[in-house]
MITIGU-959251 format. One record per atom (N, C-alpha, C): residue number from 0; residue in three letters; x, y, z. Coordinates in Angstrom, 1 decimal. Atoms other than C-alpha are relative to their C-alpha. Example, Ala and Ser with C-alpha at 12.3 -4.5 7.8 and 13.67 -1.06 7.14 Angstrom:
<atoms>
ATOM seq type      X      Y      Z
ATOM   0  Ala    0.9   -1.2    0.0
ATOM   0  Ala   12.3   -4.5    7.8
ATOM   0  Ala    0.9    1.2    0.0
ATOM   1  Ser   -0.9   -1.1    0.0
ATOM   1  Ser   13.7   -1.1    7.1
ATOM   1  Ser   -0.8    1.1    0.8
</atoms>
This chain:
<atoms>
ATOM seq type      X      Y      Z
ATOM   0  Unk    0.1    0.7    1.2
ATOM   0  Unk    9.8    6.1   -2.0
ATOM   0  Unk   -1.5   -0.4   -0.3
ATOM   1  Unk    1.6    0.6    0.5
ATOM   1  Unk    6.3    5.4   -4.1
ATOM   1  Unk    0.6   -1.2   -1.5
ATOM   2  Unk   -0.2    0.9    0.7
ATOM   2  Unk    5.9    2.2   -6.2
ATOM   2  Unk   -0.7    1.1   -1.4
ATOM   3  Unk    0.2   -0.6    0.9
ATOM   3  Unk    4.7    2.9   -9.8
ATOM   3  Unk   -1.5    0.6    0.0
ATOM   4  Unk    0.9   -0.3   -0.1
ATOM   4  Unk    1.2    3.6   -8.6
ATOM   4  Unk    0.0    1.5    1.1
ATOM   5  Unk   -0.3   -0.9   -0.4
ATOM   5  Unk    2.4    6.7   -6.7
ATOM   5  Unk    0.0   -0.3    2.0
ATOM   6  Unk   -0.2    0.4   -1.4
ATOM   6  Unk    1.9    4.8   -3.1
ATOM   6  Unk    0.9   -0.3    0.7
ATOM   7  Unk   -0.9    0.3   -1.0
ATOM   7  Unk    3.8    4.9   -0.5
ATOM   7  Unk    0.0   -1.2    0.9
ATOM   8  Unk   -0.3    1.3   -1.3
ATOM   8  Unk    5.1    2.0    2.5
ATOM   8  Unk   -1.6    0.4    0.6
ATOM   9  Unk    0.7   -0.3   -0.9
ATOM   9  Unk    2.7    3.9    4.3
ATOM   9  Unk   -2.2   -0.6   -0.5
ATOM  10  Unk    0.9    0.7    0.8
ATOM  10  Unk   -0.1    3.7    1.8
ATOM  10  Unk   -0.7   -0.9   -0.1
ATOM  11  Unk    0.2    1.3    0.1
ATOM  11  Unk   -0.2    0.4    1.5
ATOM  11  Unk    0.0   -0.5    1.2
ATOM  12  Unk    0.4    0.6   -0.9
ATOM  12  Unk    0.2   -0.8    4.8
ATOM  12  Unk   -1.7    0.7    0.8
ATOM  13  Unk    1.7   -0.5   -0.2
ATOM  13  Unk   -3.4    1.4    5.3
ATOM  13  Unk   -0.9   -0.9   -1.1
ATOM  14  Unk    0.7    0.7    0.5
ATOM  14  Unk   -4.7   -0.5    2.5
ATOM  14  Unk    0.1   -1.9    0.2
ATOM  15  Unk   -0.3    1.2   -0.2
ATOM  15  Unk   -3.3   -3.8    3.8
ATOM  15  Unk   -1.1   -0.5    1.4
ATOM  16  Unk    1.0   -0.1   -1.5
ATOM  16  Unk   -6.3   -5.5    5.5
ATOM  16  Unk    0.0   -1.4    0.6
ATOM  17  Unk   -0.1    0.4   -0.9
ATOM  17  Unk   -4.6   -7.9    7.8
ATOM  17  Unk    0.4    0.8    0.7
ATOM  18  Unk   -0.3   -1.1   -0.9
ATOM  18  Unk   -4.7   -5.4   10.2
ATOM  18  Unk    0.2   -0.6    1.6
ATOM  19  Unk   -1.1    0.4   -1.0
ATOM  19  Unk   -3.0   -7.4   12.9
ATOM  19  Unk    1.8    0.6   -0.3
ATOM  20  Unk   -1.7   -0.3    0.5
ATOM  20  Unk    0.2   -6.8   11.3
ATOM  20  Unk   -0.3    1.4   -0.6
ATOM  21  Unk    0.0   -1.4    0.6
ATOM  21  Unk   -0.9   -3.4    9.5
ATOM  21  Unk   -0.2    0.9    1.0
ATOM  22  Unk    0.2   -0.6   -1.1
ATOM  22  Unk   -1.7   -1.6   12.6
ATOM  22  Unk    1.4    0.5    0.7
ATOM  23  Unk   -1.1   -0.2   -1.1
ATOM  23  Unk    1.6   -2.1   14.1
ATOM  23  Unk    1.1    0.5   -1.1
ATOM  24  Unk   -1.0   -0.4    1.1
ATOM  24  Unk    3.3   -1.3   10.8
ATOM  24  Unk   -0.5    1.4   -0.4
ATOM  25  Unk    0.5   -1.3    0.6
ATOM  25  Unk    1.1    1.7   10.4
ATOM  25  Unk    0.6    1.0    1.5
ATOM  26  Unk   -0.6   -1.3   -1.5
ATOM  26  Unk    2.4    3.2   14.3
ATOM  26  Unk    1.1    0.1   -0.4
ATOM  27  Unk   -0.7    0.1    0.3
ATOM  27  Unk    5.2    2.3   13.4
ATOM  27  Unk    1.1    1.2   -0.8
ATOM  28  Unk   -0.3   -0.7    1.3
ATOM  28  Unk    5.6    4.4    9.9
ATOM  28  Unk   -0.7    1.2    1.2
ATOM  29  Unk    0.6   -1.5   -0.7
ATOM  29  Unk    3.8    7.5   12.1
ATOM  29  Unk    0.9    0.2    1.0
ATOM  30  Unk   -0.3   -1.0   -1.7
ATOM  30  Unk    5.1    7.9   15.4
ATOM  30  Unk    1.6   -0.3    0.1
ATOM  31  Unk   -1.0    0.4    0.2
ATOM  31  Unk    8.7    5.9   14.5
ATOM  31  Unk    0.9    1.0   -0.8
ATOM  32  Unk   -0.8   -0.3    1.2
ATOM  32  Unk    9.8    6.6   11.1
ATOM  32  Unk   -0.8    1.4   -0.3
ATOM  33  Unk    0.6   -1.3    0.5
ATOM  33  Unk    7.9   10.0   11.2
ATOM  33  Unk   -0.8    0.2   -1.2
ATOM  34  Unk    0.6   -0.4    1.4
ATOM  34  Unk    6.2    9.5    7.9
ATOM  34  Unk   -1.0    0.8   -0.1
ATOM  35  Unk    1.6   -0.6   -0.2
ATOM  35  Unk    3.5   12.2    6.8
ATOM  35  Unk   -1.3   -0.7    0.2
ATOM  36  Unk    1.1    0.6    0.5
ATOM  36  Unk    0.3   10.5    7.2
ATOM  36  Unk   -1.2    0.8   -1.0
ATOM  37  Unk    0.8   -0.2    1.2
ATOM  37  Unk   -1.3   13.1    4.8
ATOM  37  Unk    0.7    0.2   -1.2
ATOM  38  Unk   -0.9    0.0    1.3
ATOM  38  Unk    1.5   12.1    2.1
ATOM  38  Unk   -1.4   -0.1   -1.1
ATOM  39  Unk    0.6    0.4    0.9
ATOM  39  Unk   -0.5   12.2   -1.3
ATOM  39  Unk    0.9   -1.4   -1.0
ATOM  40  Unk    0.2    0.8    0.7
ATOM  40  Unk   -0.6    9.7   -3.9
ATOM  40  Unk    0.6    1.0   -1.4
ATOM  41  Unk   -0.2   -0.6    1.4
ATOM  41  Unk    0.5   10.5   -7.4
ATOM  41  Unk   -1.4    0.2   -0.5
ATOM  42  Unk    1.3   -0.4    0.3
ATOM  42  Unk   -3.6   11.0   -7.5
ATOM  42  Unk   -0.2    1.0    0.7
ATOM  43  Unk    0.3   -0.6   -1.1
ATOM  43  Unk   -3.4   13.5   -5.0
ATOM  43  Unk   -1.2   -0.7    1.2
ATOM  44  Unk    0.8    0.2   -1.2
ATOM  44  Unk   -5.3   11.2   -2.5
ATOM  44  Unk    1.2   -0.4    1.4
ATOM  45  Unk   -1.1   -0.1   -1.3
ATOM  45  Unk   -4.1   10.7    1.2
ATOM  45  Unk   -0.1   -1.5    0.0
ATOM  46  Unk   -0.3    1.5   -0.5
ATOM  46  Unk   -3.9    7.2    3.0
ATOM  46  Unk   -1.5   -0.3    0.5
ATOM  47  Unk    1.4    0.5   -0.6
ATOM  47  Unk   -7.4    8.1    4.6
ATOM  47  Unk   -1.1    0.2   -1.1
ATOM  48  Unk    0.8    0.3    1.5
ATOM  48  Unk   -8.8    8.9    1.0
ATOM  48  Unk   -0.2   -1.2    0.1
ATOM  49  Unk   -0.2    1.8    0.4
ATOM  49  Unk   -7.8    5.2    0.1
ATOM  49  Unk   -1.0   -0.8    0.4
ATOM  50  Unk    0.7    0.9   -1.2
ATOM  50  Unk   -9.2    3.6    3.1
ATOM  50  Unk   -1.7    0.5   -0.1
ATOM  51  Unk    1.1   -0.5    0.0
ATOM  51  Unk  -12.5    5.7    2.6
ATOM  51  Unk   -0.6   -0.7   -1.0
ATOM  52  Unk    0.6    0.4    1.0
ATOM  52  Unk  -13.3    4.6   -0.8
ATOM  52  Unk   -0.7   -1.7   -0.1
ATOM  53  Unk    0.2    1.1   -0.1
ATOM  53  Unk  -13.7    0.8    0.2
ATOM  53  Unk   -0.2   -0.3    1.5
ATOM  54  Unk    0.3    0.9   -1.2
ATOM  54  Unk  -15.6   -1.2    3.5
ATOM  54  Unk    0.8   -0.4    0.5
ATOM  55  Unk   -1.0    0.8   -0.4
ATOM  55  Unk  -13.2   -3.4    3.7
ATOM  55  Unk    1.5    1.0    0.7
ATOM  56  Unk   -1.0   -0.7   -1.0
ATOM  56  Unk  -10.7   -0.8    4.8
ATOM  56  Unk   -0.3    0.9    1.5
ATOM  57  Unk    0.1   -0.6   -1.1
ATOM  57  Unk  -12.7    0.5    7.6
ATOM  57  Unk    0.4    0.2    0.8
ATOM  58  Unk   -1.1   -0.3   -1.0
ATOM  58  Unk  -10.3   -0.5   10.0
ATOM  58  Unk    1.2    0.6    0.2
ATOM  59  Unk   -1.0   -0.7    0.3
ATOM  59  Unk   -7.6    1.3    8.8
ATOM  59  Unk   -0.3    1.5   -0.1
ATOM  60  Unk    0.6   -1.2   -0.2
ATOM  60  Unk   -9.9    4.1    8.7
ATOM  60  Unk    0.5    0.7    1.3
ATOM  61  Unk    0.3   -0.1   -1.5
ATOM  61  Unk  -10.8    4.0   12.1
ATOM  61  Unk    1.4    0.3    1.2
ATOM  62  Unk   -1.1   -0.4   -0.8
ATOM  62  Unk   -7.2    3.9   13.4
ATOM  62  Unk    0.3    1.4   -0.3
ATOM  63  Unk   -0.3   -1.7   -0.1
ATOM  63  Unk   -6.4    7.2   11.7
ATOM  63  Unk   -0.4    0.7    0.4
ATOM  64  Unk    0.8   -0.6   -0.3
ATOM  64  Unk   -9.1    8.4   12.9
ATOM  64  Unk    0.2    0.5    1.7
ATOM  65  Unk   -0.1    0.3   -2.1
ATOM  65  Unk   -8.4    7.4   16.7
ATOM  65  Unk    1.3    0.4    0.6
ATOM  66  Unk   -1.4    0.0    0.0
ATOM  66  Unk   -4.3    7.5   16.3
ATOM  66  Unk    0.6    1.7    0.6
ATOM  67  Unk   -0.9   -1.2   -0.3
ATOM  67  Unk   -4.4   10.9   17.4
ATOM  67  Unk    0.7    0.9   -0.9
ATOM  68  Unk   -0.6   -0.5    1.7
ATOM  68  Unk   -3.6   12.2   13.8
ATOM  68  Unk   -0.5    1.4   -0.2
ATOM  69  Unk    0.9   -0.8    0.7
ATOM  69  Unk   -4.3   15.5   12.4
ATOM  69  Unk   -0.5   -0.1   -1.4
ATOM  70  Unk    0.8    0.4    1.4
ATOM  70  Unk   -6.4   14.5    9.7
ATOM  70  Unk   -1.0    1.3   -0.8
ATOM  71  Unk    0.9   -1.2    0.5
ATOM  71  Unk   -7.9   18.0    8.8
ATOM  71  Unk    0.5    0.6   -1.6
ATOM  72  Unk   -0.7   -0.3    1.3
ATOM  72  Unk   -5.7   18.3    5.5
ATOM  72  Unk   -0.7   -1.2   -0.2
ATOM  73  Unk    1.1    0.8    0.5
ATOM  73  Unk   -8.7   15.6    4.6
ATOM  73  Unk   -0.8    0.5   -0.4
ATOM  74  Unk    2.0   -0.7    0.4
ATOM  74  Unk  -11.3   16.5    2.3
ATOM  74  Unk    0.3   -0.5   -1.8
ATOM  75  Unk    0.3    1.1    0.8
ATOM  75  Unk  -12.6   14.7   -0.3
ATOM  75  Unk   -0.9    1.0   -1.4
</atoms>
């Protein structure tokens, strides 16, 4: 399911930056509930687009980065 901005659960807990609690909600959504992590957006961006465009999401960067993800369907 995506809200009316085309985002997904997943989406949003990457843009969510208390990342005590987004972290474990973002394993979660990956390695649990199997979600794509390179789901697009109704803009065609991914989750690490999002996170790219703004500092403040660094850390949400940084996990997908580290999480062991294939992030090569990335490009900007």
């Amino acid at each position: 399911m995506k809200n009316e901005d085309g985002l997904s659960a997943f989406h949003l807990a990457c843009l969510n930056t208390a990342d005590h609690v987004a972290h474990a909600l973002k394993k979660f959504l990956i390695f649990k509930a199997q979600v794509n992590p390179n789901q697009k957006t109704a803009r065609g961006e991914t989750a690490a687009h999002l996170c790219a465009s703004h500092d403040r999401h660094y850390a949400a960067l940084e996990f997908l980065a580290t999480s062991g993800l294939d992030l090569t369907m990335v490009a900007l």
